[in-house]
N, C-alpha and C positions, 0 to 999 in steps of 0.2 A: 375402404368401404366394403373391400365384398366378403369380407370376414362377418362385418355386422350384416349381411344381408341374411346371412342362414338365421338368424335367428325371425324374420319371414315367410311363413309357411303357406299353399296352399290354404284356403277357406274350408275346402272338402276334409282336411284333414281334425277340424275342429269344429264344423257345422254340421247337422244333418239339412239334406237339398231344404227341408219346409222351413227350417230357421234361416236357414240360407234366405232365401226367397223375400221369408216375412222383411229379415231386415234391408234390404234391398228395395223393398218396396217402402218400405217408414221413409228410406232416405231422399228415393226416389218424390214420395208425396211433400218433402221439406226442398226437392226444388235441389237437390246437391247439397246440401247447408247439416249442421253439424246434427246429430241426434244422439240420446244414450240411451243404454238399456239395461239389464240386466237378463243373463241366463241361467238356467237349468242344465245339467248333466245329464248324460242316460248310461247307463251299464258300461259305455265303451268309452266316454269322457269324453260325447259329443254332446254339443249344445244342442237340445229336443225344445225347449221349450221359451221364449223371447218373452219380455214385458217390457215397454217404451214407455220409458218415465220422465224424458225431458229432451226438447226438440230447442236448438239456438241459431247462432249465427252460421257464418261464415266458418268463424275463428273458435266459435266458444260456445259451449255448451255445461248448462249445471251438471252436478253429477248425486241427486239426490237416491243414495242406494241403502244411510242408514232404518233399519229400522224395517229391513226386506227381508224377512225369514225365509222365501224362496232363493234369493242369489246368490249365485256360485261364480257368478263371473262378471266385470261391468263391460262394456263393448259401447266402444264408441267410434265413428268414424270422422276420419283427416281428410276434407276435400280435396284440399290441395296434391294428395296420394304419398306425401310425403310424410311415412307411417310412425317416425321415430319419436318418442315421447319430449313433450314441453317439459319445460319444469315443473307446471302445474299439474300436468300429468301423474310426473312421479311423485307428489307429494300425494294426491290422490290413491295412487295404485300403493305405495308404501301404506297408506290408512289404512284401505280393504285387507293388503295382505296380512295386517297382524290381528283380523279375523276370520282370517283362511282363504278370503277373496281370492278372484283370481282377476286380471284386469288385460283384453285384449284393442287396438287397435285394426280397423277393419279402412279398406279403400270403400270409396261409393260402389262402387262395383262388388262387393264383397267377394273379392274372388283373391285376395290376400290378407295375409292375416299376420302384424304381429303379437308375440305372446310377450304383454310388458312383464306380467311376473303369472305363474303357472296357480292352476288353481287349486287345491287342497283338498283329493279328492274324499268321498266319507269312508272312513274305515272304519273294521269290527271290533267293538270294544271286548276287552280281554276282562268277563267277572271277576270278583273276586271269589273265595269261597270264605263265608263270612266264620263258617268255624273253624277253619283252618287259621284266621286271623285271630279270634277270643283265645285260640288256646294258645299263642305267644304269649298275652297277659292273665294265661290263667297259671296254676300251679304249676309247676314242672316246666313251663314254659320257657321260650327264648329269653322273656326280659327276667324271669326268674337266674337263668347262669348271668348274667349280664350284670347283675345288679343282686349280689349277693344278701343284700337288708329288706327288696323287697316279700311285699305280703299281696296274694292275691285280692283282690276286691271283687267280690259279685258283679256291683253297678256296674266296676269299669269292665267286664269283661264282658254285659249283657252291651254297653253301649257300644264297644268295640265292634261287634258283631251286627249291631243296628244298623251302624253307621257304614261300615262294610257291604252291605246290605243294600243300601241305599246310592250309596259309590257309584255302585254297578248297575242297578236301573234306571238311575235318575229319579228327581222331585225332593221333596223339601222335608225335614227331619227338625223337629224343633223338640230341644233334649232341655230339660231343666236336671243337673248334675249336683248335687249338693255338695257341701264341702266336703273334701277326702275323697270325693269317686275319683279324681284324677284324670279327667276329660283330656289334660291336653293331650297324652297321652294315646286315650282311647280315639280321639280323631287321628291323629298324626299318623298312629302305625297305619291304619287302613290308609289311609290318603294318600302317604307316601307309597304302599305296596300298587295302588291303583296308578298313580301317575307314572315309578317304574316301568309298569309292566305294558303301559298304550300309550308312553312317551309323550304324555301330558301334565300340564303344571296344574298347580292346588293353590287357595288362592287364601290365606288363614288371616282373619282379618278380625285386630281389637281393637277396645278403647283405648287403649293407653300408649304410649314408645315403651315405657316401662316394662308394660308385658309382651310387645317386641319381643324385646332385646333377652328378657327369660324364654323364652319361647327357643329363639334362635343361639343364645347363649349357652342353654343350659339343658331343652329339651331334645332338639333337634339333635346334637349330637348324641344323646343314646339312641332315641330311636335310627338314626341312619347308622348304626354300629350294628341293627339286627339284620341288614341286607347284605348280598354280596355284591350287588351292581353299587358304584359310588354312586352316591345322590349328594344334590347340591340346594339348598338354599338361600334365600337372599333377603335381604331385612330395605323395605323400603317406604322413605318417609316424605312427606312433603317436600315440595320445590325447596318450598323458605327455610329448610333445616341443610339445605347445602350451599356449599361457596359457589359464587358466580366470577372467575376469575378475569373476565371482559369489566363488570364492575369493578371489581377489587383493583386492579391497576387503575381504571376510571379516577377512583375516589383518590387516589394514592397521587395522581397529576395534576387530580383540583387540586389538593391540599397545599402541593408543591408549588402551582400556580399563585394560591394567597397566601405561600409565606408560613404554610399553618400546617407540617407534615403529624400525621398522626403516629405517634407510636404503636397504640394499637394495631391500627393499620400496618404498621413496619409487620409486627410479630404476626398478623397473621399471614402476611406475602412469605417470612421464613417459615413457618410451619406448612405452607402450600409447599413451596419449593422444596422443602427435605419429607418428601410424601405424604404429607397432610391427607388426611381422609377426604378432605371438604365438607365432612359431617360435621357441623355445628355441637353435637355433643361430649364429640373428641377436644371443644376448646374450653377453656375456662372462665366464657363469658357469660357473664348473669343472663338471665333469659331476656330483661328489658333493656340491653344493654342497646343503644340506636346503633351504633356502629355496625353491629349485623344486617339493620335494617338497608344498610347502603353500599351490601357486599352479597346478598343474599342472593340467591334464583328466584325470578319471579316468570311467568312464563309472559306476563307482559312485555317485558324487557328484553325477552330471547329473540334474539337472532336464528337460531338453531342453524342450518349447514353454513350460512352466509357468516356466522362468527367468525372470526382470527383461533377461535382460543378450540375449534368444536368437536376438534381429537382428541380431547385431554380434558374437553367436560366433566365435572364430576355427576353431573343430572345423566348426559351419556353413559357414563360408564354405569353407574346405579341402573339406568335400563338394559342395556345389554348385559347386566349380570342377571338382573330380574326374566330377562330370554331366553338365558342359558340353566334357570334351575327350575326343581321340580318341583316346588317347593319356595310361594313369595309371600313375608308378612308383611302385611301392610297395618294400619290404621284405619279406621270408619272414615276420617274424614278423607284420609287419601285413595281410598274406595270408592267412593262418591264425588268426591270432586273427579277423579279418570273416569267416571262410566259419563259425566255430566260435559268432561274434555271428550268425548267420543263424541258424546248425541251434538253437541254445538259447536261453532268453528270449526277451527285447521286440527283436528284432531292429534296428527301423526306431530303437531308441535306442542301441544301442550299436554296432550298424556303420558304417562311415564310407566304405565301395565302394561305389558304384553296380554294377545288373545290367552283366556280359561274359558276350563266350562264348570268346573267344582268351585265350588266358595264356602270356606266356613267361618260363620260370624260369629265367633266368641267373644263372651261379653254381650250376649244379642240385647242385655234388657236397654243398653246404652244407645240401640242402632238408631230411637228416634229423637232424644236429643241430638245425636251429629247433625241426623238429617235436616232437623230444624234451624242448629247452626248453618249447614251448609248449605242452607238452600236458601238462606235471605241472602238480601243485598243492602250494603249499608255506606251513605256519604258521610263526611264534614269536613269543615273547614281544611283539617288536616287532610285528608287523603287526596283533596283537590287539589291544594296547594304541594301535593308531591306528587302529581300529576303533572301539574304546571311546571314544576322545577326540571323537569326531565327537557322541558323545551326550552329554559332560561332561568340560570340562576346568578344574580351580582351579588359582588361581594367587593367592597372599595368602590374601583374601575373596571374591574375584569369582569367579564363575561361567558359563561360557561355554559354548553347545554346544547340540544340539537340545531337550535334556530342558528345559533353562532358560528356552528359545525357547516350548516351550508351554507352560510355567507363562501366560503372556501370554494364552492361549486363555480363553474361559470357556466355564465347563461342563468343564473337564478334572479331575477329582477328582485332588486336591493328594496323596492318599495311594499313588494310582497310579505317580507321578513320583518320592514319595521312595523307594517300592521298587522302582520299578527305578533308580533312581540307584544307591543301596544296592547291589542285584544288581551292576551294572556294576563297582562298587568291588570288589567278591567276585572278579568274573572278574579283575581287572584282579591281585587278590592271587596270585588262581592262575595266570596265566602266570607271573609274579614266579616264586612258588615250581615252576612245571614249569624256567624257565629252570634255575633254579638247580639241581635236581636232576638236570637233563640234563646239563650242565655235571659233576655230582660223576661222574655215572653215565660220563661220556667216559673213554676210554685215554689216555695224557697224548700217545702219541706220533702219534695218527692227526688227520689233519684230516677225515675224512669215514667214516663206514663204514655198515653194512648193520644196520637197527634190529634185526634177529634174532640179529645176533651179539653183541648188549650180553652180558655175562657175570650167568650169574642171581642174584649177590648186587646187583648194579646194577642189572637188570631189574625187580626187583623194586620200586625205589624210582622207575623212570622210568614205571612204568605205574600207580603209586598217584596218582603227580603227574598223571598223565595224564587218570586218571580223574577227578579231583579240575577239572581245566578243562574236560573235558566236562562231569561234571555243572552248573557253575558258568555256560557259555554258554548249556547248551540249559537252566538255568535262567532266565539273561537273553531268550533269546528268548518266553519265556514271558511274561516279565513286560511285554516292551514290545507281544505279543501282545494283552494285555490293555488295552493303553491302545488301540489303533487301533479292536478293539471297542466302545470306551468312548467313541470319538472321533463327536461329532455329524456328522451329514454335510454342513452347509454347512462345514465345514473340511478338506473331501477335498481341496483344490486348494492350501491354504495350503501355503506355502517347507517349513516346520518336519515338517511331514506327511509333504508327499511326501518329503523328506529320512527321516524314520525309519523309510519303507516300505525305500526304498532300502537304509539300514543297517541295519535289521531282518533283510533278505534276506541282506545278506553276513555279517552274524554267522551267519546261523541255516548258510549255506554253510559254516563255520568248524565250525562245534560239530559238521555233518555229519560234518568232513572228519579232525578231532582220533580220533575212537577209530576211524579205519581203525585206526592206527599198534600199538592193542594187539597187535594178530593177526595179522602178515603173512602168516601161511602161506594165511590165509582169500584171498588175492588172489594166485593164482600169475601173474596178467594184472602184477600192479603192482610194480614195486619201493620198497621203502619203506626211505631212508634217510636220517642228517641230517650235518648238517655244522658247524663254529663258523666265523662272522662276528668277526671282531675288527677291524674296521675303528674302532669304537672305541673308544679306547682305557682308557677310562673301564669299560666294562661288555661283557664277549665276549657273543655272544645264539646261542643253538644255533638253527637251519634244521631244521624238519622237512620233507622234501620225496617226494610221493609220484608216482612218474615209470613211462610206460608200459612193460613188456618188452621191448615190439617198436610203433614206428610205424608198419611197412608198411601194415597192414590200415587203420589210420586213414585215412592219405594216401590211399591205391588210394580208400575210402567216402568220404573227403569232401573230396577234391583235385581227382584224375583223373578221378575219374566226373562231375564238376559241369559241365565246361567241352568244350566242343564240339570246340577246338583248342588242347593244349597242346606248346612245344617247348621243352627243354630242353638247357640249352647249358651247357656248361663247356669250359676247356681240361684238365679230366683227370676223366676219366667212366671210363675204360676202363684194363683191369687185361692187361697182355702182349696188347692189340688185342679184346678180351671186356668188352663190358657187361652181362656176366649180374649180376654183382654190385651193381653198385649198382641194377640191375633190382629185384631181389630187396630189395636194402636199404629201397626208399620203396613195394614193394606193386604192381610193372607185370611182367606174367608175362613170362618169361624164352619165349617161341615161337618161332616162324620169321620172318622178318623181313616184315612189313605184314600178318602174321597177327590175327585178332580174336580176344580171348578173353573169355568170361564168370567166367572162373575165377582167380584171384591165386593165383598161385606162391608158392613156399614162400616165406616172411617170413625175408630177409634168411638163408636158409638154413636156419631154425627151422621149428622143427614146424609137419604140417598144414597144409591149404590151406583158403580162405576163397571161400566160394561169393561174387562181389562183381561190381561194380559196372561194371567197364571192358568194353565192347563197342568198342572204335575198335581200328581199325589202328594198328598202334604198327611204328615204323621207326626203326632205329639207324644214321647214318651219322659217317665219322669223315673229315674235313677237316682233312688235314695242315700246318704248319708252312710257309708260306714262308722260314723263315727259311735262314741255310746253314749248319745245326748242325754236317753233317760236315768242314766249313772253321773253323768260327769259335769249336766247344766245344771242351773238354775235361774229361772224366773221368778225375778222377785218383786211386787206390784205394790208402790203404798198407796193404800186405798184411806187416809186419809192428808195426801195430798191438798192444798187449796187450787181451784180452777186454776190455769195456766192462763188464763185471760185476766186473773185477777191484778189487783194492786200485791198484793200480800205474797205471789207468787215467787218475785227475786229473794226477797228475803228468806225465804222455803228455799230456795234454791241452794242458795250461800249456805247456810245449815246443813243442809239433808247431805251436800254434796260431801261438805266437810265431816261429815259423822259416819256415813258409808266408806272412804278413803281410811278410816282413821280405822274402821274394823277391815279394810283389805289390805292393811299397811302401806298404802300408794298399789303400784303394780296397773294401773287401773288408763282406761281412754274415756275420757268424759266428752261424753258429742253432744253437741247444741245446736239449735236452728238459725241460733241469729247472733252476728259477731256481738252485738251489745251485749246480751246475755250473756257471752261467754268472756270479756271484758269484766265485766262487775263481778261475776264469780272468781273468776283465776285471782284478780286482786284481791278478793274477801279471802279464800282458803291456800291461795299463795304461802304466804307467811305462814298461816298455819302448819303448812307442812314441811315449810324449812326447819321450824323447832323439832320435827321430829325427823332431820336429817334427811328427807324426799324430796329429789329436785323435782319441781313442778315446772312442766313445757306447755307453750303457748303457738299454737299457730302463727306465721305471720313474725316470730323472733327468729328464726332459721328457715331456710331453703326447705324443701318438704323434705327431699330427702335428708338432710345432714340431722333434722328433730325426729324421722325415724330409726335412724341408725342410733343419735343419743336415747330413742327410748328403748330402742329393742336393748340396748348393751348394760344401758343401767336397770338393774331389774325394780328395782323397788320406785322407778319415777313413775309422775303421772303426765300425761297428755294430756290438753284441753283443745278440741278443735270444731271445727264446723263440719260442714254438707261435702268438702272435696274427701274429707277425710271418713266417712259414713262407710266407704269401699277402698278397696285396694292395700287396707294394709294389713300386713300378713305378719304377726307378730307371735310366733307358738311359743309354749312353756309359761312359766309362770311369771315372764314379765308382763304380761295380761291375764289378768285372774280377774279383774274386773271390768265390766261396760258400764258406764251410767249413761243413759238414753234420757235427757233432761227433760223432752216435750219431743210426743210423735209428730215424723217429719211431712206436714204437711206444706206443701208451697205456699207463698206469701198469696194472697187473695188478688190484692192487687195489681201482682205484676202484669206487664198488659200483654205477655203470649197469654200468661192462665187466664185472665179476665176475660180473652176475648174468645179462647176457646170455650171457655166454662159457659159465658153470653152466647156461644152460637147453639151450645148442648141443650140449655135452658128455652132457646128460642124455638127449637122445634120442638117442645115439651118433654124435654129428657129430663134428670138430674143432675146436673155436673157435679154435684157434691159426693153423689153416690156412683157416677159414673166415671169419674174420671179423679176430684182429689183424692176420695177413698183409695183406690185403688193404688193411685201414685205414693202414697205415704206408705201402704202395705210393701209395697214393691222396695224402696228407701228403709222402708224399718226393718225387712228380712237381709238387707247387705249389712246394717247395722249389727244384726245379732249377730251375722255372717264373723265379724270380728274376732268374737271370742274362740271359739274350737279348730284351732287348725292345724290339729294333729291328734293321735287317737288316745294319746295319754294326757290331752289337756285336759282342765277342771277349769268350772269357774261360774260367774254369777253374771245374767245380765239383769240389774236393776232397771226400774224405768219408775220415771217419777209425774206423768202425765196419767191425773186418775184417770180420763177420759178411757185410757184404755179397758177400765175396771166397773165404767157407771155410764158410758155409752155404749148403744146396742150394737155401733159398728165396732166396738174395741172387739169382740171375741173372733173379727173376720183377722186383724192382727196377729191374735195368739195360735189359733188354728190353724196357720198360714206358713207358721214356723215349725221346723223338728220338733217332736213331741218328747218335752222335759219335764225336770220337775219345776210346778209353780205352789208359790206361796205368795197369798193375797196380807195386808194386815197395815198396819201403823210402822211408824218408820224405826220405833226403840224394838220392835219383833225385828226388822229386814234387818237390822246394824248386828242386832244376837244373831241370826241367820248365816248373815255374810261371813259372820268369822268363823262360825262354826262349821259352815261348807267348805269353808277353804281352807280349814286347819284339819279337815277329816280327811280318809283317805278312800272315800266311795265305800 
């Protein structure tokens, strides 16, 4: 013991006397009994300044210190004088410290002090010099020896320097980048030079894995080739995209149990065992493959140090590589879901970042769909009944699952187990029968609608059901309530335990979350609506999902305000040269440019403003297109078209599509807004371009990637796809020489996020149609065009065959909106002479 005693210091040596005092006296007025607080530093790394945020027992005290821009330290005192940290402790003190926290334990007396982990004191940030950085990517530069084919770029080298710029003061940079500036680039050298040089990580965060994996694949290593210090990056993805190897033997002993070992299962225990990634991308499984579903990392399911398996975690080792570099890509969603694992529960268990303070969100025009994904909550039958399965699952005679796991314990009353076993079988009836009644209670012809609009002979029957699984879980929580009670405390640490706190928690989340759906109107904040799953085919499962209004507010509280320096980059942020709107969309006050504001702008154009969180400079710039649109595009508009509402519209469609292909010679991405339309076309002009040797590709007959690889390699095929396909694919040269844009992408009216947004815009007398579909389509049809020039000697045509662009007053906010090319308006036997004549010319 007296080894650990030195790490016990005097109080004097980390208090000043009046902190001293104060907390001495907090404790003192609690009677001896526990208190927390949080402290202030002064010049010499004494604590000057106490705030008392939470007074408890005896034994226990909360520890509420997220979300405390003053504290540098938490400080709590041990009655008992026995200073050495619980385990609750250090899960605590581990949270703080991987936001720089420092976390001390104090006697009542305050006159000792241990130091659980030290506190992180503030150091001087090392600037950059931003034109020291532009001229690596200008002429003559570093990345010029480096990379003997590059060409300097104006954009990329003014962005370079911006962002450089911005590094080093802090506050928020919102860059719309056209195609060809080279962005990732223009962030990454500064980023990287900054995180180097003040031994701090960068946090680069996309839509996609796919542009991950280029990012760190492909980018990262030139740019860390222009430093002499080694820098390290780390590519990090969801829980569910890695192996859970505590599971994977799990599933591998049921299997063995009934008789029923899986092969798959076999192959991927050997590919664990001969150093398997644990990354789900390294394997060969379809993406809806279930077997992953039951091998996967869920943080529900983590044990975290109390595992068998937790030195050889693959989620472990992915964070501790993500600690160790300078340099972490992540994902929007697994951005947001870590800041959302910080603000709620056991953080230090279920986040997977280490502390930043830079973040750049490329991709930014995507950041408020994730957040709208990420931020609802969604039951059915299915995810209950794999909730339930975690506490008992039969198969024959046998028996598998936690409940059966502590029968093994002794001292567990045997009568406790079969009632909630019992219980569990109850809930597990009443999803059953909610499914089924939601299912009757459905319109035969909607795939999704708004839970208020169920018709009341229906209603009536969806909320008896309804009732019927709420009462039935927050029964089961009840009942496995009563066994942890029941549970002796040398079994606090056993597998089967911490497992049914675990799933205890997320049922008892469930039972929370099931009777919002009675009352919607009680939550004008939420929209509450479901959807049918028929994936398979065997049994369709209704979606309850409850999803927020509006994310601005969210993102502004717990995005922008968290991070010291964010920039946000896209190639299409801005609406006719105006970023107010997507301003507005994610919660960054629309002011004057490098203006501060304490105050969030209206939410995405909706009501009310929110007293919030953002104090930085926020700065909009837009870095234009090297490319030579006015040489090498064309906009081609048939203005006479029939209405896209019309009857007569498919049949136009089938035609037009087939006589533009036939003068691009195939080579061509034809994008549609709706699977049907693009069904009835591919089948009308299919054929037709088999006779003239063009394979034609469909969405949905190949993997995404395996239909882009066959289009990019075969030059002359065409593509037919929808809305996933609008972005992300990068196909340069003349295998794309032409877009056809079938009808501009405005979202379906119906669906009930847009219905319910568009009804809150309308209800405080806004426009939704001008305030928010407009705009979402503009934003959609600029990635669209985005398709065709992606590289500086492309050529090519994008057609568009929705007049509306050419005879409504908002079509020219569309054209305007785009690079400035050449357009030609006219009838479709003009576009088809056009099309061939552009693409058989040579500028």
């Amino acid at each position: 013991m007296g080894k650990k005693q030195t790490a016990i210091v005097d109080a004097v040596q980390r208090f000043t006397t009046q902190a001293q005092q104060e907390l001495k006296n907090a404790i003192s007025d609690m009677e001896g009994r526990e208190v927390f607080a949080i402290g202030a530093l002064d010049s010499r790394g004494l604590i000057k300044k106490l705030e008392i945020l939470a007074r408890g027992s005896e034994g226990a005290v909360p520890a509420p210190f997220r979300d405390r821009d003053s504290a540098q330290v938490l400080i709590h005192n041990h009655p008992s004088g026995e200073l050495f940290p619980s385990d609750a402790d250090v899960l605590v003190a581990a949270e703080a410290a991987a936001d720089g926290l420092g976390s001390y334990i104090v006697d009542n007396a305050v006159a000792k002090v241990l130091v659980v982990a030290e506190p992180v004191r503030a150091k001087l940030i090392r600037p950059l010099n931003p034109d020291e950085i532009a001229a690596v990517l200008d002429d003559g530069g570093k990345l010029s020896l480096k990379m003997p084919e590059f060409e300097p770029r104006t954009s990329q080298v003014d962005m370079a320097r911006d962002v450089a710029a911005l590094i080093s003061d802090g506050g928020i940079l919102i860059a719309e980048a056209g195609t060809g500036v080279g962005k990732s680039f223009a962030y990454l050298i500064p980023s990287l030079a900054w995180a180097i040089g003040n031994n701090e990580r960068v946090v680069v965060s996309t839509a996609t894995i796919n542009l991950q994996q280029q990012i760190f694949k492909k980018d990262f290593p030139v740019v860390s080739s222009l430093f002499k210090k080694p820098a390290k990056a780390a590519v990090v993805k969801g829980r569910g995209n890695y192996l859970c190897k505590r599971r994977l033997y799990e599933a591998i002993e049921e299997d063995a149990l009934f008789s029923d070992t899986s092969i798959k299962l076999r192959q991927i225990l050997e590919w664990d065992n001969n150093g398997g990634s644990g990354d789900k991308s390294d394997l060969s499984l379809p993406d809806d493959d279930p077997i992953w579903n039951r091998v996967c990392s869920e943080s529900d399911y983590c044990l975290s140090s109390r595992c068998p398996y937790h030195e050889k975690c693959h989620v472990v080792r992915v964070r501790l590589e993500a600690a160790s570099a300078q340099l972490i890509i992540v994902n929007h969603h697994v951005l947001l879901a870590d800041l959302e694992a910080k603000r709620t529960r056991e953080g230090v268990l279920n986040t997977i970042l280490p502390s930043y303070k830079a973040l750049v969100l490329d991709e930014a025009h995507a950041i408020e769909s994730s957040a709208t994904s990420l931020f609802s909550e969604s039951f059915s039958k299915r995810s209950i009944q794999r909730l339930l399965g975690r506490l008992v699952r039969k198969k024959k005679r046998t028996q598998t699952g936690i409940l059966p796991s502590l029968r093994r314990l002794p001292d567990i009353p045997a009568a406790l187990l079969d009632t909630a076993s019992k219980q569990a079988d109850a809930a597990a009836a009443a999803a059953d029968a909610f499914n089924a009644s939601a299912l009757a209670s459905y319109p035969e012809k909607e795939s999704s609608l708004l839970i208020k609009n169920l018709e009341s002979f229906s209603r009536s029957a969806f909320l008896s059901a309804l009732q019927s699984l709420e009462r039935d879980l927050a029964m089961l929580v009840t009942r496995l309530g009563e066994i942890l009670e029941a549970m002796p405390p040398e079994f606090e640490d056993e597998e089967s335990v911490v497992e049914l706190k675990l799933t205890s928690r997320s049922i008892e989340e469930a039972a929370a979350l099931v009777p919002r759906f009675k009352n919607p109107d009680a939550e004008p904040q939420t929209i509450f609506w479901m959807q049918i799953d028929r994936k398979n085919p065997r049994e369709a499962v209704v979606i309850c999902t409850a999803t927020p209004l509006e994310v601005a507010p969210l993102l502004a509280e717990r995005l922008f305000s968290k991070v010291r320096t964010c920039i946000c980059t896209s190639a299409t942020l801005t609406i006719n040269n105006s970023f107010d709107w997507w301003r507005n969309r994610v919660g960054l006050p629309t002011k004057k440019d490098g203006e501060t504001s304490k105050a969030m702008s209206t939410m995405g154009a909706t009501a009310g403003t929110t007293e919030g969180a953002i104090d930085a400079p926020i700065r909009n710039r837009q870095y234009p297109s090297p490319f030579p649109y006015r040489r090498n595009a064309l906009l081609a508009i048939d203005t006479s078209a029939p209405p896209p509402d019309g009857t007569q519209f498919q049949a136009y469609l089938n035609t037009a599509v087939a006589r533009l292909l036939h003068a691009s010679r195939g080579r061509a991405l034809v994008l549609f807004t709706s699977h049907k339309a693009l069904r009835d076309t591919y089948d009308y002009v299919a054929p037709l371009l088999e006779k003239e040797g063009i394979l034609a590709l469909r969405q949905g007959q190949k993997d995404r990637y395996s239909l882009l690889h066959t289009f990019i390699n075969d030059i002359s095929s065409v593509l037919f796809a929808t809305e996933s396909f609008w972005e992300g694919v990068d196909a340069p040269g003349e295998t794309l020489s032409l877009v056809i844009i079938t009808k501009l992408p405005f979202r379906v009216p119906t669906d009930p996020i847009q219905a319910s947004r568009a009804a809150a815009i309308d209800a405080r007398g806004g426009n939704s149609f001008a305030e928010m579909s407009i705009p979402e389509a503009v934003i959609l049809f600029k990635q669209g065009f985005g398709r065709l020039i992606r590289h500086s000697n492309d050529r090519g045509v994008v057609a568009v065959l929705d007049v509306r662009i050419a005879k409504k007053a908002y079509g020219n906010l569309f054209i305007s909106s785009l690079p400035e090319c050449k357009l030609e308006t006219g009838p479709l036997d003009q576009l088809c002479t056009s099309v061939a004549k552009f693409l058989d010319s040579e500028g």
